[in-house]
N, C-alpha and C positions, 0 to 999 in steps of 0.2 A: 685423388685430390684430398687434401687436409687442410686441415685448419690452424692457422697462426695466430698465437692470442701473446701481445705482451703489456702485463698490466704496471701500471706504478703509481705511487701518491705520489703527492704532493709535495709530500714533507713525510718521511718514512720513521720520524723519530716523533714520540709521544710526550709531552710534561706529565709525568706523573704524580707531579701535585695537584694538577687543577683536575676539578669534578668530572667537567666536560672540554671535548677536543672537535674539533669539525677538520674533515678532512675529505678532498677530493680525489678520487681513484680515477684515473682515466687507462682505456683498456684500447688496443691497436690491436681490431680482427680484420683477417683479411684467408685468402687461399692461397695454398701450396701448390702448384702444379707438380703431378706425376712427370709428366713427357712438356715436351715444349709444343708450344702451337695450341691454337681454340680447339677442343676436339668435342665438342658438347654441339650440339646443331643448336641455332638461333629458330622462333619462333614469334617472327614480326608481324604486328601490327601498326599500322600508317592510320591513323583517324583523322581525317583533313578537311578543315574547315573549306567550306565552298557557298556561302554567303555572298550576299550581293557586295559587301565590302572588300572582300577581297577580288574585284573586278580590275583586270588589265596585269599591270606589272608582279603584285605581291600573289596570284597564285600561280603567274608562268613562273616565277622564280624554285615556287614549293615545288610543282609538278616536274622542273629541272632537278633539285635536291633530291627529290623522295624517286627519281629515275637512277638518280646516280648512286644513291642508297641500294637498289635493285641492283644494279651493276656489281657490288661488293659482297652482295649476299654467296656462299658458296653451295657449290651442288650437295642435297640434303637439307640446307635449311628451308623454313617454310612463310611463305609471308601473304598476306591480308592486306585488303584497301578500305577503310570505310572511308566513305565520304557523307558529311550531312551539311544543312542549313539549317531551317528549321524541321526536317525533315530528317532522316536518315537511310542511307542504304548501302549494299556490298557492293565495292566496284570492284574488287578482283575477293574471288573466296580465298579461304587458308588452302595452300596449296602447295610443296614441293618444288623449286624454284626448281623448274627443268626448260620453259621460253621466257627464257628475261623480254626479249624483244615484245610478245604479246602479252608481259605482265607492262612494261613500259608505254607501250601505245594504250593499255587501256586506263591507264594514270592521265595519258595527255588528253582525254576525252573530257576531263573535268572542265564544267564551266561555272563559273559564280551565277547564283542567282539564291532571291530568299532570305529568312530570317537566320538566327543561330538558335542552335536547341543542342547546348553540348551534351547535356545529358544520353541524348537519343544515341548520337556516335557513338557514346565511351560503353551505354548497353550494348548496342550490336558490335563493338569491336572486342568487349570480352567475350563475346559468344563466340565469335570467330576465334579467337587465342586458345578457347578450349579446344577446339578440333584439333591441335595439331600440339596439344603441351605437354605428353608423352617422354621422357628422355629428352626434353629441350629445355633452352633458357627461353622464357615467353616473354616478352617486353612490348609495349604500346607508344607508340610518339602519339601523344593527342597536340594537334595544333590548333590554337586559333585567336583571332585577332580581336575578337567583343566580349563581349556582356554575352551572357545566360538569356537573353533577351526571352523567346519564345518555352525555355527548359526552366529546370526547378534544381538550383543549388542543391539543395538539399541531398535530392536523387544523385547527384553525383559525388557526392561525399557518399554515399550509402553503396554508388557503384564500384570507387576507389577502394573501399575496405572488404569489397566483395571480391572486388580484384584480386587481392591480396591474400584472401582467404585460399582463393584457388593457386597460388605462389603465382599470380601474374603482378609484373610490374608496370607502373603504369608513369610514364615521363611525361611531362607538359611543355610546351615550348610557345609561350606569347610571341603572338608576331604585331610589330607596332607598337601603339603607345594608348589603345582603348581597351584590351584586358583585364579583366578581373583578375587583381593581381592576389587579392586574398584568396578567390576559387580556385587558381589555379595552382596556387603555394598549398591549397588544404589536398587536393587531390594531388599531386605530386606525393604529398609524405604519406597520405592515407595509404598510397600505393607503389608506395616503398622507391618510389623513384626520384627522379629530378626538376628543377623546373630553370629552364633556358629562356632568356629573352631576344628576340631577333628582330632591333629596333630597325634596321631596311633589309629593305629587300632581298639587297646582293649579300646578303649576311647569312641566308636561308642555307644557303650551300655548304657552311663553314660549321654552322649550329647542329646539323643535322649529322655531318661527319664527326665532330665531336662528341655527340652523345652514341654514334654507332661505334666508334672508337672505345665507348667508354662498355659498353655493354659487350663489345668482344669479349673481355678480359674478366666475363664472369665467371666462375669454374662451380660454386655451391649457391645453392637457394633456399629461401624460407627460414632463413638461420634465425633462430633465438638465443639472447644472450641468457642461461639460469643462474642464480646464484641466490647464496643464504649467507647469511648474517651470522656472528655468534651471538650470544647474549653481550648484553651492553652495547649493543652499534644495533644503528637504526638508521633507515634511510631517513633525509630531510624531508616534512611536512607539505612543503609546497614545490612541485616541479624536479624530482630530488635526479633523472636520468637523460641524459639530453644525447643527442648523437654531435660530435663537433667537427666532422672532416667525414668526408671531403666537402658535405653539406651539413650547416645546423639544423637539425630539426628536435622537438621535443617532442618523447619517447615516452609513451603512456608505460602503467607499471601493473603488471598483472600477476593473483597467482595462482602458482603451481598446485596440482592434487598433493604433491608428496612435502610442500611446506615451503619450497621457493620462493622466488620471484622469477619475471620473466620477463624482458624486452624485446620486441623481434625489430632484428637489424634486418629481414630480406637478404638482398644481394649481396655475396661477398668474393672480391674482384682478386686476380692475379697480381695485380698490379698496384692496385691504390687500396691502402687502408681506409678504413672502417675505423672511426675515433670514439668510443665513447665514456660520457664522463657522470660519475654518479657521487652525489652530494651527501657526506657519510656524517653522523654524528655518535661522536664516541664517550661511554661515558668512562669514570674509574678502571682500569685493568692492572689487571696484577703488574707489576716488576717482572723485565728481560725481555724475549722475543714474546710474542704474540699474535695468533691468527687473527683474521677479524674478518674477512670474508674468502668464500670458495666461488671459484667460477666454473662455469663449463657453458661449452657454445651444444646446442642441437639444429643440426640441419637434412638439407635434401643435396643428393649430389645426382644429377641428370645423367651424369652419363654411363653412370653404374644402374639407374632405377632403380636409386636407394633413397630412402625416407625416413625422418627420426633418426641418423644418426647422431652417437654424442663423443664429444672432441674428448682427448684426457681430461683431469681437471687438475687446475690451477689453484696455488693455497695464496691467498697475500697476509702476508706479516705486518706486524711494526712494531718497533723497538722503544719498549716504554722506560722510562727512566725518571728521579727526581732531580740529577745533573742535566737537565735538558739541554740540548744544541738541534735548533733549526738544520735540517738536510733538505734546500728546496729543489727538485728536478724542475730543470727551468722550459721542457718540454711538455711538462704537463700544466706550467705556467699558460704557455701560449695557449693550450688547449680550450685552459680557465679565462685567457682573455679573449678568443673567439665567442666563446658561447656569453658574455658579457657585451658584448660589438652587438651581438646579435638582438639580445635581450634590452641592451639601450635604446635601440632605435626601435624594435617593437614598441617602446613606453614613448616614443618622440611621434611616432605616427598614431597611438592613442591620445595624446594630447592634442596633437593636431586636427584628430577628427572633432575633438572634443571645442575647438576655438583657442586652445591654448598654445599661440602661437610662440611667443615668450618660451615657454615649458617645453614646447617643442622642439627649438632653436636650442635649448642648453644644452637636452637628451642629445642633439646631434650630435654635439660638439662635444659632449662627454664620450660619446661612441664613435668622433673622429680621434681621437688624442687616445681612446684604446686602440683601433686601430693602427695607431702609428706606434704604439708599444708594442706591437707584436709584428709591426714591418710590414703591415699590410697598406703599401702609400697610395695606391688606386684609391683604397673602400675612402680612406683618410681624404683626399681630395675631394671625392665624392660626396662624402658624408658634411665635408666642414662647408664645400657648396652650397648643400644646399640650408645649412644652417644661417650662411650669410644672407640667403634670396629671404630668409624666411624673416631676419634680423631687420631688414631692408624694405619691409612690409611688403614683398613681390611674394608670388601665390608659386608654387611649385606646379612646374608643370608635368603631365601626365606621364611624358621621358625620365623626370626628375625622378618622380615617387619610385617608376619602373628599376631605375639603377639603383636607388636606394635600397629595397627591399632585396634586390639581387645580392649588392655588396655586404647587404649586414649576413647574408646566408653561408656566404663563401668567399674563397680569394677571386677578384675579380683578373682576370686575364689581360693581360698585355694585347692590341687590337692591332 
């Protein structure tokens, strides 16, 4: 398994009259597969909300999902059950999937009862993920439908980055329209994973295969993006590294012993790229071609029980000149306007908490009309929605918020 990096600006040509240049590099990592087919064992963990709210329909639907989830798993891989409330506990240990049938039946033993205390799950479900994370991709579905009610935010932003420490990944998936949609976006990215919404019920089955679909297709873990600068280019001051595909998220910036920097991108899939986009400012450079930064990925590859490998590395250029001519790649365009979609509507939900309903209504609508620049006409629907309820003095309701924050992250899915 290797590593596929293809970087490009924005604009690959320099004015080399002006002092200062800003330019956007966005970088497409993803995995090579050696042989065809998953050949890394999977190391699942289910953490399933079992509170008194998920009484009747929404956890027969889960315990249906997370059965059929069992069903898909192949001989070799290894999978865990936590179930909590405000409590927590193991309903199936890490285990070697060798009786689906008595991993199955002891899933349908779950009954709702009780407060929520996510934090308690997501401990005892990284505990279990350790035992068996050896030579596997280790992943967590944490599900659930509240509020932190009984648990401590905090703790689980502290468990997500723990998670991650140990290369476990950690996937969220709200079910309904009462989740913490901030707690559960912060632990998703803390823990290098995703975060799914499953507004009914009969949705459980689809969401859960989707995200197992997507983790098939892992082949490397732990991956860090490094790279250095030459003199004269400087990362941007504020937010300057964001991840923008297949999910936005914004990508802290750390550094290296040997002078780097370093973003860890976690998983990187067979199948779907890894987009990430890093906000450059350039000052004066000579006249002709010009480096201006080096890349290289370091990761772990499971199925060798290799660790700290590092990819070749990558030189990126740009052509400075006092004849300037614009060269814009209109693929790193869209990249620039996702991560803008996204960034909108975060500042349209801080005004919104703030009362500034107006202010809020415009961010939408400024981040529907990106949206529809980049052909994303779901989020654009979505987003211009609910700018008009908000126009209209009508209060967004809890479904609203839920798709919104969804769409500004990603391409929203055809249903």
């Amino acid at each position: 398994m290797k590593v596929s990096l293809q970087p490009g600006l924005n604009d690959g040509n320099i004015d080399g009259n002006q002092p200062n240049s800003q330019r956007q590099l966005a970088i497409s990592i993803s995995a090579i597969a050696d042989s065809v087919g998953r050949n890394v064992p999977l190391n699942l963990c289910l953490i399933l909300d079992r509170s008194g709210s998920m009484n009747g329909r929404p956890l027969e639907t889960v315990k249906k999902a997370a059965c059929r989830i069992v069903d898909r798993l192949n001989p070799g891989d290894r999978i865990s059950v936590v179930a909590f409330d405000h409590r927590a506990k193991v309903l199936v240990s890490n285990q070697t999937v060798v009786d689906p049938e008595k991993i199955k039946q002891q899933i349908n033993t779950l009954a709702a009862d009780g407060g929520t205390a996510i934090d308690e799950g997501l401990q005892l479900g990284i505990k279990e993920l350790t035992k068996g994370n050896k030579e596997a991709v280790s992943q967590a579905f944490l599900l659930t439908d509240g509020e932190n009610e009984h648990g401590s935010n905090k703790r689980c932003l502290e468990f997500a980055k723990l998670a991650a420490s140990y290369n476990l990944t950690v996937n969220t998936l709200g079910f309904g329209d009462n989740w913490n949609q901030d707690i559960l976006e912060q632990i998703a990215d803390g823990g290098g994973g995703s975060l799914s919404h499953i507004q009914r019920p009969d949705d459980a089955e689809d969401k859960f295969n989707q995200l197992f679909n997507r983790i098939q297709t892992v082949g490397l873990t732990n991956a860090y993006l490094l790279f250095s600068l030459v003199p004269k280019v400087r990362l941007a001051e504020l937010k300057p590294v964001a991840q923008v595909a297949p999910e936005t998220i914004e990508l802290p910036v750390q550094p290296e012993a040997d002078g780097r920097f370093s973003v860890r991108i976690g998983d990187l899939m067979r199948d779907v790229e890894k987009v990430v986009l890093v906000n450059l400012y350039i000052s004066q450079l000579p006249l002709g071609r010009q480096p201006i930064v080096q890349l290289q990925v370091r990761y772990d590859d499971p199925s060798q029980n290799a660790m700290g490998l590092l990819s070749e590395i990558f030189f990126i250029e740009a052509d400075v000149s006092t004849a300037y001519q614009p060269v814009v790649d209109s693929q790193v365009q869209q990249h620039i306007l996702a991560l803008a979609k996204y960034r909108q509507t975060q500042l349209a939900e801080t005004k919104l908490q703030m009362g500034d309903r107006v202010g809020a209504a415009t961010m939408l609508q400024t981040a529907a009309k990106t949206a529809l620049q980049m052909g994303d006409k779901n989020a654009a629907t979505v987003l211009q929605t609910s700018a008009t309820q908000l126009q209209a003095g009508q209060d967004l309701s809890e479904s609203d918020r839920k798709k919104t924050r969804i769409v500004s992250k990603t391409i929203l899915q055809d249903s």
